[in-house]
N, C-alpha and C positions, 0 to 999 in steps of 0.2 A: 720779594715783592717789588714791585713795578712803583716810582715815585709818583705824586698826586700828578706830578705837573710834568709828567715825560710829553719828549715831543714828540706829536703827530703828520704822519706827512700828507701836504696838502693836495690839490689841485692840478700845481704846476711844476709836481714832483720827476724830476727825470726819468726817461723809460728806456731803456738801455736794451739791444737787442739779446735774444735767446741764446745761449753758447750749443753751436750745432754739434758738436761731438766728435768730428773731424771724418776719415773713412777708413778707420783701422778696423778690424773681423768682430774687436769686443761692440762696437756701439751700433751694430745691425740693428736689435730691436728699436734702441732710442731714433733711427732714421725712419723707420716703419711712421712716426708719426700717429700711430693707431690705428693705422689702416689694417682692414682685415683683408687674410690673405684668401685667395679666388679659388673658392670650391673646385677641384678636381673637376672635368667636363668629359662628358663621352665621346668616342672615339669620333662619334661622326659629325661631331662638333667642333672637333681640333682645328680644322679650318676656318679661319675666320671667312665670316662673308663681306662679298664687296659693296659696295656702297649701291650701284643696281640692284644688287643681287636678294639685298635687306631690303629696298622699295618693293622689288620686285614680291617677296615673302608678304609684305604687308597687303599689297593688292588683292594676294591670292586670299589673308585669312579675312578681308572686309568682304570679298567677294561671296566668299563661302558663309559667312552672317548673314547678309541678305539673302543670300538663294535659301540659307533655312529659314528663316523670318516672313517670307513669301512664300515657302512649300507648306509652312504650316497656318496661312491663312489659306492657301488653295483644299487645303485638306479639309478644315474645317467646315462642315455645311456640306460639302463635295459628295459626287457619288459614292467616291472609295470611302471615307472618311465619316465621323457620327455626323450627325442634324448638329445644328447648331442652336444650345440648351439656352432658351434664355428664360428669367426668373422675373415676371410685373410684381414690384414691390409697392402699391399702394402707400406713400409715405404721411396722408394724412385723411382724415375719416369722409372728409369732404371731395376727396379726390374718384375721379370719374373713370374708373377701372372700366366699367360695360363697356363704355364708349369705347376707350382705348381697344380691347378686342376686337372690339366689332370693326374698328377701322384696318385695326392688321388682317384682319378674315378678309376685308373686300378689296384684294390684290387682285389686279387682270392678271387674266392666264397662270393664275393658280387653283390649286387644289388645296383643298382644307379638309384635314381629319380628325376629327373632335373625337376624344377619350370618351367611352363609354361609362356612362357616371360617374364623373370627376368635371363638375363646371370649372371652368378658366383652362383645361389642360387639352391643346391641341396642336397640329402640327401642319404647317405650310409649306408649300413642295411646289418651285417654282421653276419647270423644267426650259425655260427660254433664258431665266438666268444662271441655269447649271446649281442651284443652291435649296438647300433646304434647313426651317427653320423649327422648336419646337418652342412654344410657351406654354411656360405653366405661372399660375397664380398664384401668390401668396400673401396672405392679411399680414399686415405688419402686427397687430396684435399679437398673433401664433408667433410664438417667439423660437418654437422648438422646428416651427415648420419653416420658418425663414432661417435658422441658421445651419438647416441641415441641406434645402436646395441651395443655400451659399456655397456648400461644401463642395460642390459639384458644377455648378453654373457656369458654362461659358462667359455671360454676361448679364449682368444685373441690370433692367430698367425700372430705371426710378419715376413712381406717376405723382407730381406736382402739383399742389393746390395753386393756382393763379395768382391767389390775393396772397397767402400766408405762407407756400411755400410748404412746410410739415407742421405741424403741430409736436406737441411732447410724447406720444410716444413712438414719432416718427422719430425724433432727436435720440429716442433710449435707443430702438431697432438700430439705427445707424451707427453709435456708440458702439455695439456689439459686434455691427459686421467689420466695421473698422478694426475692434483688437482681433478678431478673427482671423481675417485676412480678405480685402475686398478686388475684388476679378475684374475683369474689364466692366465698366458699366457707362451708361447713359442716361440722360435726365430729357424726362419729356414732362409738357404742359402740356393737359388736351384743357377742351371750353376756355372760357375767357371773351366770348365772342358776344357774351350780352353786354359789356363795357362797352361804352362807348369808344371813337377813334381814340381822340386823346389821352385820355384814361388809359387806354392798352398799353399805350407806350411808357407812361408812370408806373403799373402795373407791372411791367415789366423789366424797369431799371431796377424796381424795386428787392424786386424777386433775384435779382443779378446780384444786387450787392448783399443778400441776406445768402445766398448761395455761395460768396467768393468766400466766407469763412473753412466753410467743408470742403467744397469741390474747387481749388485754386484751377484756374484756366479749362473749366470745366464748358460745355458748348449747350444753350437750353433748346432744344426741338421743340417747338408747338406743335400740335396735334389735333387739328379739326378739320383734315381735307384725306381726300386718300393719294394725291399726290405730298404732302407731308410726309404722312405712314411710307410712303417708297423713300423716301429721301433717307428717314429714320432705320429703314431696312438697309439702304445699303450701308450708310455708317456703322451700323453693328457689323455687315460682313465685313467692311474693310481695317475697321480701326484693330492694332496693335492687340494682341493678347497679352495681359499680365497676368505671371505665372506664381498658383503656389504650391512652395515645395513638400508640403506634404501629400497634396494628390499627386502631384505628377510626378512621382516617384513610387506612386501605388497603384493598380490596378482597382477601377472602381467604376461605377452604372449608375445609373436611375430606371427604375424599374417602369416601364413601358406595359407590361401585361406581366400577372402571376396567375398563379393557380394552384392549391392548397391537397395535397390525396393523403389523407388520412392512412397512419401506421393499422397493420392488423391488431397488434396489443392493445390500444387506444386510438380514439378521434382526437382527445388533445393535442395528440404530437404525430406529424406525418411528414413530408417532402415537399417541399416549399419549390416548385419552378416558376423561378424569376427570366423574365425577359427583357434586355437591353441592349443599348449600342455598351462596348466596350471601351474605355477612353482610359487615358493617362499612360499606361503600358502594357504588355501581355498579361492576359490572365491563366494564369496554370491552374488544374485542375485539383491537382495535389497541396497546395497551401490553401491553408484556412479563410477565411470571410468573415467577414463585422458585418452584420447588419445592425446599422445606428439605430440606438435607443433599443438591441433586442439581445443583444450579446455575440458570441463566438459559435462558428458552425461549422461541420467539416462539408464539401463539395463531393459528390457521387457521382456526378457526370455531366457534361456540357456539351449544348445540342445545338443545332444551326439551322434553324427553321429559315424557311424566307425571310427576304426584310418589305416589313410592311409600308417603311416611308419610303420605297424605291424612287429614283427618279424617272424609271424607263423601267414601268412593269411591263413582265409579260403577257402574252395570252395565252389563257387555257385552252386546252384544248377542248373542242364542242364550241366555242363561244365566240363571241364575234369582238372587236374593239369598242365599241361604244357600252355592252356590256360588262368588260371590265374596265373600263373608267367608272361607271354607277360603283361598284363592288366596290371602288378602288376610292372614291368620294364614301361612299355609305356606312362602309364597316372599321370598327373602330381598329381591327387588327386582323390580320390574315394570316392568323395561325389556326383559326378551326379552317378557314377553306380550303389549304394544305398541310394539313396533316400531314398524309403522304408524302410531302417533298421534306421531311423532319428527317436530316444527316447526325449521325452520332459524332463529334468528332474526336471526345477524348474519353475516358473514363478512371478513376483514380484505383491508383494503385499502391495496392496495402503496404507494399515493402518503401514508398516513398510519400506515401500521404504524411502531414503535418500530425502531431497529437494534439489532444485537447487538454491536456494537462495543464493546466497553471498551476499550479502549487506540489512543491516537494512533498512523500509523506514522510517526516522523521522519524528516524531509528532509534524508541528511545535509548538501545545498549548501543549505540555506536559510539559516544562518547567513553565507554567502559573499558578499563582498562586492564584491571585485574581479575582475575579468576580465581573462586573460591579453591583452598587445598581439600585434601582427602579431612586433615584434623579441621578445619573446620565445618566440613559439611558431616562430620561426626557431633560435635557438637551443636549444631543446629537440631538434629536429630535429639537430642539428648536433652536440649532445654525444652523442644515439642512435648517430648513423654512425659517429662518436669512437669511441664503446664496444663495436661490432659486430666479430667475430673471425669466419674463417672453419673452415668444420668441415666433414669428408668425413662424407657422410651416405650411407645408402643411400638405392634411388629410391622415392619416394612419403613420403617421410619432410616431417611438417609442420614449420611454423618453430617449433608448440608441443613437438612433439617433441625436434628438433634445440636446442632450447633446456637439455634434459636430459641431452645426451647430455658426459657427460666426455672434455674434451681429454685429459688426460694417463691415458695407458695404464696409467703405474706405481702411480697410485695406484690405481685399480680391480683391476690384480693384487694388488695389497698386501690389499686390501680383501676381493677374491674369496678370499684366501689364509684371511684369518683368519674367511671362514665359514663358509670349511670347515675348517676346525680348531675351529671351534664342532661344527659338524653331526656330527667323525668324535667330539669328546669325549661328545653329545647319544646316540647311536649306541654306543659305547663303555659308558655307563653302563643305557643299555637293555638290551644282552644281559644286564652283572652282576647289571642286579635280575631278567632271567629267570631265568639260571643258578640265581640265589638262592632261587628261589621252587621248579624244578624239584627241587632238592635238598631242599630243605623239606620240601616234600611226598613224595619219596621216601625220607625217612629217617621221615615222620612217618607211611607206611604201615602200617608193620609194629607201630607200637610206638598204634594205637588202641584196645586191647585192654587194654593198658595204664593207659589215661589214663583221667580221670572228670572230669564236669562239676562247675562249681561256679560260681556269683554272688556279685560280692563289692559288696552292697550300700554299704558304707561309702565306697568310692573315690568314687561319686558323691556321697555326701551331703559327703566333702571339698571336691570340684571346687565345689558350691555352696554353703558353708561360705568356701571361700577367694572367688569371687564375690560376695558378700555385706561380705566384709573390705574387697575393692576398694571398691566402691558405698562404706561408710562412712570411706572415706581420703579418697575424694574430696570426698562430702561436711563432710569436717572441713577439709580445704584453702581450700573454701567459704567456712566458716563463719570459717577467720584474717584470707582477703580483706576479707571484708566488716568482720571487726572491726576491722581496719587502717585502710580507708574511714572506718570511725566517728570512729579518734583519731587519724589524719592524712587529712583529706581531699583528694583531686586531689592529692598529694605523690609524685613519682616521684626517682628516684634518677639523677642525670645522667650518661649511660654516657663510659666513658675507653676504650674500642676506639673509637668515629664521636666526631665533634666535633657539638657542640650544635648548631652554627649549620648543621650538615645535618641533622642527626634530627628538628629540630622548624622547619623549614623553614617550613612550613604553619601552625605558630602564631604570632600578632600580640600584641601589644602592646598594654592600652588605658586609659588616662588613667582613666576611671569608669565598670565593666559596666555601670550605671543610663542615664546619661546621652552618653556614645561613639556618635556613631551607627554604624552595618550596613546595608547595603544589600543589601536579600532579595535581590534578584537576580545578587546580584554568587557567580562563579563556581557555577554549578546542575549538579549531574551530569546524565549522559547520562539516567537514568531519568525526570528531569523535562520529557524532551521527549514521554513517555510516556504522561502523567495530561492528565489536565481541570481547570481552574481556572475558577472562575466569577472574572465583574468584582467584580459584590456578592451573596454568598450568602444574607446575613440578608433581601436585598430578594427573591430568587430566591424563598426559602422564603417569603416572606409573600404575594407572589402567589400563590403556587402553593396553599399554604393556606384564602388566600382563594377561590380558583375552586371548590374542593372542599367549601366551606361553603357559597356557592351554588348547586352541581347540576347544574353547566354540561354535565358528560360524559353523553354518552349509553350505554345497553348494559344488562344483564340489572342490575334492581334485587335489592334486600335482602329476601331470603326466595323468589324465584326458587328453584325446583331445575334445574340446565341440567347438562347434558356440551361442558364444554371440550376441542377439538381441542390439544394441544401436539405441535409438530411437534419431529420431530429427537430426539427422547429415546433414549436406551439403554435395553436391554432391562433391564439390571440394575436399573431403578427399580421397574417392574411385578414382577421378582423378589424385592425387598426387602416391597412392599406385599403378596405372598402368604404372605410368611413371617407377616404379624400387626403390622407397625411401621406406624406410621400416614403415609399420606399427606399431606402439608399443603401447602396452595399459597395466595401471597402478590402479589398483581400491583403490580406495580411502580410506583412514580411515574415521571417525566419527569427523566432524569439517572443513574437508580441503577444504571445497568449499567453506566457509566464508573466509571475509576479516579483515585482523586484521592490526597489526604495526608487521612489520620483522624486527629485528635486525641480521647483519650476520658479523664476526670477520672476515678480510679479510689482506691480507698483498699483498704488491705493487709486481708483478713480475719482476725480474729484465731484461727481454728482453725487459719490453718497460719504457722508460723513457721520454716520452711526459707529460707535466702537464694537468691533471684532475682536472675540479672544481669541488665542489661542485651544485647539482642541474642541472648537466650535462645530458643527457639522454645517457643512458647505459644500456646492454642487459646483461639478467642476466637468467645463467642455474642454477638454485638451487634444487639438487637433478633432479626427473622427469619432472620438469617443466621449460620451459622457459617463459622469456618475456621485456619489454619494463619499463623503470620506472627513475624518474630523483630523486639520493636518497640526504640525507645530511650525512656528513660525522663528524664523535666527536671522542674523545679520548674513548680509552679504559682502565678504572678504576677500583677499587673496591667501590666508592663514590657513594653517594645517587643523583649525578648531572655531566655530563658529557661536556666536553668544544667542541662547534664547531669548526669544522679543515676547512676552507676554499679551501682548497687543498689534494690529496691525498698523504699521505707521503710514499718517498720511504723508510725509515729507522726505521716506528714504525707499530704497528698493530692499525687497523682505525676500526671502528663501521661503518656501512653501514648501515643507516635506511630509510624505505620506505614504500609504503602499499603493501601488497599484500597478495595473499591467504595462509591461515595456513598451516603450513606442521612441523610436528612433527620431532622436531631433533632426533637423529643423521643425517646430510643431507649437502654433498658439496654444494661449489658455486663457482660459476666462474662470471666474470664479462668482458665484451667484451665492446669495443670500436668502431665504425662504423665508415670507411672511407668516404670519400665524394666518393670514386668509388666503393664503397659497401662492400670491405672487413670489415673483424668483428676483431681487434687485439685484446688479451689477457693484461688485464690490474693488476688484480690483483685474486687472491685464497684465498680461504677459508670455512669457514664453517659456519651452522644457530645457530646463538647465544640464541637466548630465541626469543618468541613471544608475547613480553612485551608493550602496548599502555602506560605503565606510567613511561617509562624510559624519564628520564626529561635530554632533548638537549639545554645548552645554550650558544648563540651566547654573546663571551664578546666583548665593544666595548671601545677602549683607545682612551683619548682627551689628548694630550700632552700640556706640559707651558713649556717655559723659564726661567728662576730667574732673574730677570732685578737688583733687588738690594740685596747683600745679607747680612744680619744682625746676632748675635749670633742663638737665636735660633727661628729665623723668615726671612722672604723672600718678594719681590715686585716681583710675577708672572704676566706672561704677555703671549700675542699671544694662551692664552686656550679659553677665551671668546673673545668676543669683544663689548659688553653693560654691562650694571649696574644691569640689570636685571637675564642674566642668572645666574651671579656669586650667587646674592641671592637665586635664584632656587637649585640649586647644592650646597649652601654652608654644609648640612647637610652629605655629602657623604665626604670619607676617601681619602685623597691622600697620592700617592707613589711617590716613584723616583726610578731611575735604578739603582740608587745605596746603597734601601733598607731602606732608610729613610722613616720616616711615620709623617703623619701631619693633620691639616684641615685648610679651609679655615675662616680667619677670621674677615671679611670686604672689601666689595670692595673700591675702591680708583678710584676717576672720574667717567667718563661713557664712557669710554671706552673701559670696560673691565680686566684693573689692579687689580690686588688684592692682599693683607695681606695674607698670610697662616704663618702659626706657625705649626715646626716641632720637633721632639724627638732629632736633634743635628743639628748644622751650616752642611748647604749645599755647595760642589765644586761649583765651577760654571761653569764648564762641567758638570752639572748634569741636571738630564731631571726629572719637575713633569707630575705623570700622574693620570689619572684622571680614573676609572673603571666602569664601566655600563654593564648592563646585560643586556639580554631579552629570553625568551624562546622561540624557532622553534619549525616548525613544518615541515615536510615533505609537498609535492603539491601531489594532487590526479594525478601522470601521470602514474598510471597502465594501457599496454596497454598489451595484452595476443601474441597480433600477431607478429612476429618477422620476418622478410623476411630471404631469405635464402641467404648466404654469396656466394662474389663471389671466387673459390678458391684463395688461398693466398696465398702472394707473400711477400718476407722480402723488408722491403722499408727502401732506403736510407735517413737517417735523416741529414737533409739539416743544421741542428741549433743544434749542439752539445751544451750544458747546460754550458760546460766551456768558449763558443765562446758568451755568448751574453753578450753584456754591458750594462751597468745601465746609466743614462744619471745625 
């Protein structure tokens, strides 16, 4: 041992240089100094470049950033290239959406063609400035309709109340499109012009500095002139596209014109031809399609009718030019007026078309390994005859039959007896409630003359008054759960009806969560013979990425207008798209129709502060898809094993694990909450972590003890068992305490449950032994694809703020 009072060296301790090692063959590493040694370089790299030669290189790759940075706003809007999609988001209920249209429609020297029953949905085509533009509208309330034209929009315009800016459920829509992923966008204020001068200008710093939270170095257009509206047109063509990466890495549309033809088997399900510009990448005929919010569909053939937002239509023949300008203003789309010019240009082919498979079917004898012998499929044989009774049957009667038929007579009388003594009681009470009702009504004849109507409003505002009471018990029940998780985590209470060493049967033992190994494989439920596992996924995806930077697919390029065949649809899609909800279709990579294990990194939003359990069902926008799925929730680690979180926490980021279909990250996610009155609140964001089936989830479970007697460096615990037996069960497994002691147990004492443990130092006695158990989860198969549509949302008053509830 080291004396109380050794010296220390201080401050102005001398510092004496490093001994270099000298330069004999042995001390090579120690001159390395740590340097690492220089990757091997390719042959046409061996030359170094010269000090021009590297300026020169860098000119070339800045030069080549702009030229694509400039070819893809020339494209955009351009003849070759789609319209340019932009999305009016009404941000607040007060905000003057007509207006704003009506000022983009009245462009000189454009043409304007308004979607044929779809108000706000039209398209500007401005042939002097080489550009064209499409707008569609959307209510910020429609939650499902603004984040699915998000998913595709060129550019978001945002319409501004003057005074207020958005209101709250402009604030929620915005929240959404931001964890989403939000596009190029722009902020206009139309009206403000009944304010006076001065006032505008207040009005207006106003609105700047309640803007500079969201939109940092954001630019506000006002909007009440129609030289405004052109100013506002070119800054949408000109400004910067921001790019996300899960569309443009996908092939995907907005639906422009469909048309529904019913299969011969059925009018439910026929041929869905959707019409659009093409955007993001090639679309092949042979991979699969998402259309959002409808599911997976395979493609049958894509066709290449005219394009109706032309910049420089033609003329038909017979007809004069000012003729088709009327046509060419008039109609909403110019696919019935040339039919005829309708070019096929691909059509899918069976040997390379995509499946529609998601799911494995399992083999239940695959797992089988042995095969009965000759001696015992004799004896199998042997114990049958053994077990065969004879039965008088009548004639024609089969052996599946005769297999049903009960020997014993008495008990089928017994049995017929009592049911019909069911049926005479069944029988018996049917006449009383006739009786009852003929009486009723004949005593209640005479006396209608009598009687007078009346409503008694109040009874139901009760009945929903006490509804209202339930919903908040519940959620206070909630909210003790969860506080409980807080100040004891994983601590459950050892039951005295079942013995420990059968209730927790299933939980193990483990020396160090970090360091204990698990082997994924070991015991897998039935549903995992159900999903898709890649060997190596991060390799999948980088190929797969890479082909798709290349170009390698063939089919209808980017700015193409074509009519996709989708076979198999139900009619109810073409029914939603007449109601005004936008079409959108998303074509599929290689894998994404199979089902796998999703993990997605997700962190708590701070607008809602309700407690989430785990295995809760929860609706989930991830990237282009939505859907339904009750997930579990674990820590987020760098560890080969991951600890179940019972609750979703507001202050760490949580692992979100569930089944559902592949999708290639990079890819948002959003996770929604369902009211009981059908609104969807926003619970938590984030993004697809990996597509990992052997990331191992486990649920720890803590048994707490007492110290009844405490001794130097041993203990009488109590109240963790309660027989003789568990303790011997468990005695093999490591106990703790809270205050970081370590021990085992070392004989139980009576049969009560008492027992000896011996620890690494004498225990408080405020101190608490615990006891740790594992077990590995697994997510429940509740993928459901269908998602009902929300009703608009409303901010709701939370009745149980998190500081008001008490623990009992």
């Amino acid at each position: 041992m080291v004396a109380a009072g050794a010296h220390r060296p201080g401050p102005l301790k001398q510092q004496n240089k490093a001994h270099k090692g000298g330069k004999h063959s042995g001390s090579s590493q120690r001159r390395a100094g740590g340097r690492v040694s220089v990757k091997a370089q390719p042959r046409r790299r061996l030359r170094d470049l010269s000090r021009v030669d590297r300026r020169h290189q860098a000119m070339q790759l800045r030069r080549q950033r702009k030229e694509a940075v400039l070819a893809e706003k020339r494209s955009l809007g351009s003849r070759d290239g789609p319209p340019h999609l932009v999305v009016l988001v009404p941000l607040h209920s007060g905000a003057a959406a007509h207006n704003t249209l009506h000022l983009l429609q009245s462009q000189d020297s454009a043409v304007v063609r308004v979607a044929e029953g779809r108000a706000g949905d039209f398209a500007l085509l401005c042939p002097r400035l080489k550009q064209r533009w499409r707008f569609v509208t959307a209510q910020a309330g429609d939650l499902h309709t603004v984040l699915d034209l998000a998913k595709v929009a060129d550019s978001l315009l945002f319409i501004l109340d003057p005074a207020d800016g958005w209101d709250s459920a402009g604030e929620y829509c915005l929240s959404c499109l931001f964890a989403q992923g939000l596009p190029t966008y722009a902020l206009a204020v139309p009206g403000g012009t009944d304010l006076p001068p001065k006032k505008r200008i207040d009005a207006r710093k106003k609105l700047a500095k309640a803007i500079e939270k969201r939109f940092p170095e954001a630019k506000l257009f006002p909007l009440n002139t129609e030289q405004e509206s052109s100013l506002l047109l070119r800054h949408l063509a000109t400004q910067k596209q921001r790019h996300l990466a899960f569309r443009d890495r996908r092939p995907h549309l907005l639906a422009y014109a469909a048309e529904f033809v019913p299969s011969q088997e059925s009018d439910l399900v026929g041929t869905l031809k959707v019409s659009g510009f093409v955007r993001g990448q090639t679309l092949s005929v042979n991979s699969l399609v998402h259309i959002v919010g409808h599911g997976d569909f395979q493609i049958s053939q894509v066709d290449a009718p005219p394009d109706p937002l032309s910049l420089n239509p033609r003329v038909l023949k017979g007809q004069k030019r000012s003729q088709d300008m009327e046509i060419q203003v008039d109609s909403a789309n110019g696919i019935d007026e040339m039919e005829e010019d309708i070019k096929v240009l691909m059509k899918a082919d069976a040997k390379k078309q995509e499946s529609l498979q998601s799911e494995v079917v399992p083999d239940p004898m695959e797992g089988e390994q042995t095969w009965p012998t000759e001696e015992e499929l004799q004896e199998a044989e042997a114990s049958l005859k053994a077990n065969r009774r004879v039965v008088k049957v009548p004639k024609g009667t089969s052996k599946y039959q005769a297999a049903w038929i009960v020997d014993d007579g008495e008990e089928g009388s017994e049995k017929d007896d009592d049911e019909d003594d069911d049926d005479d009681f069944e029988d018996m009470m049917e006449e009383a409630v006739s009786q009852e009702g003929e009486s009723s009504e004949e005593e209640g004849e005479p006396a209608e003359e009598d009687c007078e109507t009346m409503t008694i409003p109040e009874s139901l505002r009760d009945d929903q008054y006490d509804e209202k009471v339930k919903e908040d018990e519940e959620m206070l029940e909630r909210y003790k759960q969860e506080r409980m998780d807080e100040m004891f985590p994983d601590e459950v209470d050892t039951p005295r009806d079942v013995p420990a060493r059968v209730r927790f049967q299933k939980y193990r033992g483990l020396k160090s969560f970090r360091t204990s190994p698990w082997d994924p494989k070991e015991n897998l439920p039935r549903d995992y013979a159900r999903i898709f596992q890649f060997q190596d996924f991060p390799r999948t995806r980088k190929n797969l990425f890479r082909q798709i930077e290349k170009e390698e697919t063939e089919g209808a390029l980017v700015g193409w207008y074509v009519t996709v065949h989708v076979c198999s649809v139900p009619v109810s899609v073409m029914e939603s798209f007449k109601e005004g909800k936008p079409l959108v279709l998303f074509s599929l990579l290689p894998h994404e129709q199979k089902m796998s294990v999703l993990n997605f990194l997700v962190h708590r939003h701070p607008s809602n502060s309700e407690p989430v359990q785990a295995k809760e069902e929860l609706i989930f926008h991830c990237g282009f898809r939505r859907f339904r799925a009750s997930p579990l929730f674990s820590q987020h680690t760098s560890a080969d094993k991951h600890k179940l979180e019972r609750f979703l926490r507001p202050d760490a980021a949580v692992v979100v694990t569930v089944y559902a279909p592949i999708t290639f990250p990079p890819a948002s996610v959003l996770l929604f909450k369902q009211r009981s009155n059908g609104m969807h609140d926003l619970i938590a964001t984030g993004s697809l972590l990996s597509v990992d089936p052997d990331r191992i989830v486990i649920k720890r479970l803590v048994l707490s003890g007492h110290p009844f007697k405490i001794f130097t460096k041993t203990a009488v615990v109590r109240y963790m068992f309660f027989n003789r037996e568990d303790v011997m069960w468990f005695k093999p497994v490591e106990l703790r305490t809270k205050w970081g002691r370590r021990g085992h147990i070392k004989e139980p004492l009576g049969t009560h449950g008492h027992m000896k443990c011996h620890f690494d130092g004498q225990l408080k006695s405020q101190d608490t032994v615990l006891l740790h158990l594992y077990k590995r989860v697994f997510p429940k198969w509740t993928y459901d694809p269908h998602v009902p549509d929300p009703v608009p949302w409303v901010r709701s008053e939370s009745a149980l703020p998190v500081q008001e509830v008490e623990m009992d």
